[in-house]
C-alpha positions as CSV (number, residue, x, y, z in Angstrom):
1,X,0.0,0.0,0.0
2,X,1.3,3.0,-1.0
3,X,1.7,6.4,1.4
4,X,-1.4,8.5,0.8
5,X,0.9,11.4,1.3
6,X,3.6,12.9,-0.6
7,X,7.4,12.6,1.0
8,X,7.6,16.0,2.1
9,X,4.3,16.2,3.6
10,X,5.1,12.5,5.4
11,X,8.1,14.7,6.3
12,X,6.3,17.5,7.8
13,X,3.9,15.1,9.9
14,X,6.5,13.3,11.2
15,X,8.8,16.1,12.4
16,X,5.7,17.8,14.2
17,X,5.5,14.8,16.6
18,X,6.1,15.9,20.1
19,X,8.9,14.3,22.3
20,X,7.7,15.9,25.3
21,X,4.5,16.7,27.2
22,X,2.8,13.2,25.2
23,X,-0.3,12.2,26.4
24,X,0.9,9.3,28.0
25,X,3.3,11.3,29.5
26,X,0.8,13.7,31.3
27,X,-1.2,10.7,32.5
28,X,1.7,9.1,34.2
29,X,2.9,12.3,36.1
30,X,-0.6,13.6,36.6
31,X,-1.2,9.8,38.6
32,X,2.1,10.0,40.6
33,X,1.4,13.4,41.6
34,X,-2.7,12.5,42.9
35,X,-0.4,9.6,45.0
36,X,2.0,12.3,46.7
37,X,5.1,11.3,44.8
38,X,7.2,14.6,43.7
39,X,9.3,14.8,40.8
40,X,11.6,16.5,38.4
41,X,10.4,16.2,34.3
42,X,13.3,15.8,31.3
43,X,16.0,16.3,33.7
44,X,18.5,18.0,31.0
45,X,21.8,17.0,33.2
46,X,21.2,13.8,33.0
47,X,21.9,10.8,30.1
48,X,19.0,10.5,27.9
49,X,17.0,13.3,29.7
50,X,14.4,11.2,31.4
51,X,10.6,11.8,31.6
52,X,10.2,11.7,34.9
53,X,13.3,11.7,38.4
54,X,12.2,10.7,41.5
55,X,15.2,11.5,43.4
56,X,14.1,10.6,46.6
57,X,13.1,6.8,45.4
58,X,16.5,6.9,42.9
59,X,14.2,5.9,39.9
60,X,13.7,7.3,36.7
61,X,10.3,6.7,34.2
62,X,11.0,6.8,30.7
63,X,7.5,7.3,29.0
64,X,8.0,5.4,25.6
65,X,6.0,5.5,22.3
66,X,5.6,2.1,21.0
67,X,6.3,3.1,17.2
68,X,9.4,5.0,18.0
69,X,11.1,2.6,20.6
70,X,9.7,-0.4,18.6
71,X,7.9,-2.4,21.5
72,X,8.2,-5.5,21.0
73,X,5.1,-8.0,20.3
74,X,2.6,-4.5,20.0
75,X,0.4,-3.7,17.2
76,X,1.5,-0.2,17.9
77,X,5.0,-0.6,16.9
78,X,4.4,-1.8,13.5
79,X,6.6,-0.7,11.0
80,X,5.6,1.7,7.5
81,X,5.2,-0.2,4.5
82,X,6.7,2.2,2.8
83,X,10.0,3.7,3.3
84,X,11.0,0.1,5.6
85,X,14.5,0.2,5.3
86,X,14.8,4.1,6.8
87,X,12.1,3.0,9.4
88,X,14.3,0.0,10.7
89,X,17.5,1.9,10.8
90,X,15.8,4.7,12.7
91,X,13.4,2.4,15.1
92,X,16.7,-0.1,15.8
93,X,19.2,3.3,16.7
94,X,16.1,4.2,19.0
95,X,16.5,0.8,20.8
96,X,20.3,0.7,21.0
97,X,20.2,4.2,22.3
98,X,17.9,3.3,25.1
99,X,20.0,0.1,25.9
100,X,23.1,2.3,26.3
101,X,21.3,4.9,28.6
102,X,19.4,2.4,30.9
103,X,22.9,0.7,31.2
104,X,24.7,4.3,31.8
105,X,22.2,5.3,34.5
106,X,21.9,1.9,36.3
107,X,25.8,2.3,36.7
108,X,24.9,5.1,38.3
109,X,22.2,3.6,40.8
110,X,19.3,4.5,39.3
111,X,16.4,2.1,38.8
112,X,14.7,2.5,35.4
113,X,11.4,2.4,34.7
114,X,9.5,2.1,31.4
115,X,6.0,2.6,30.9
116,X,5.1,1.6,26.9
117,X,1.8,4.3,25.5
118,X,-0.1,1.1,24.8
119,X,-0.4,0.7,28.2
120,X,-1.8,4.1,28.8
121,X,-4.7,3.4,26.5
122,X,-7.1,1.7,29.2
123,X,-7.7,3.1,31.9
124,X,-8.2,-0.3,34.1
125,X,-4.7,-2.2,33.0
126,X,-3.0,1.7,33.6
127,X,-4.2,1.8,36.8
128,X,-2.8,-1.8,37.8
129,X,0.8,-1.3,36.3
130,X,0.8,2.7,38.1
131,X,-0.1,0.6,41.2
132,X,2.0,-1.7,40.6
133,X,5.0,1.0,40.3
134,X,3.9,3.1,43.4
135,X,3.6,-0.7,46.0
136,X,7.2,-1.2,45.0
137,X,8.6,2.2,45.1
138,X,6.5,2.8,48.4
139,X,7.9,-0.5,50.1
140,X,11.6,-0.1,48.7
141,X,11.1,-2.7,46.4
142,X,14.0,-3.1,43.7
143,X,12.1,-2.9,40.7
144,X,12.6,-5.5,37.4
């Protein structure tokens, strides 16, 4: 199937797309917040600039988009049919990236966190992976 759009306008669409401030992003911080945790947003001085630091708990949430770090067995993640081999390259640099800064901030005693947008899309299986986060972190837990 062929891109209904033209390159440049595929282009334009796909360079618009927010890194910060997402959705998914605002729902994670917005429940952390309603469950008294405080927290610093895209921490600058730190490797890879993390969503969300919670200093006091020495944990960091990346907030991931399932497309752009290519989430593995998710519908979401599913590659263009058009344009494949840039896609790949692109989606695959995303993933090494990520590999190299979870492993650069773990050396530095942080605990990561990821929570994938798919999982933001209902409300019920949200609210039982937030939980999930908030027992462990609550109970000094090491997370997985």
């Amino acid at each position: 199937m062929t891109d209904i759009y033209s390159k440049v306008k595929r282009s334009q669409i796909m360079a618009s797309i927010s890194g910060k401030n997402t959705k998914p992003e605002i729902m994670v911080r917005k429940f952390l917040f309603r469950n008294g945790f405080r927290f610093r947003i895209n921490v600058n001085t730190m490797p890879g600039k993390p969503d969300i630091v919670l200093r006091k708990y020495k944990t960091i949430i990346f907030i991931h988009g399932c497309f752009w770090h290519g989430h593995k067995n998710c519908s979401k993640a599913k590659l263009p049919t058009t344009n494949t081999e840039f896609w790949t390259t692109k989606i695959l640099g995303n993933i090494k990236r990520d590999i190299k800064l979870n492993s650069e901030l773990k050396q530095q005693g942080w605990q990561i966190i990821t929570v994938w947008e798919c999982k933001t899309k209902n409300s019920k299986i949200f609210a039982k992976e937030m939980n999930k986060i908030i027992t462990r972190l609550k109970n000094n837990i090491p997370l997985k």
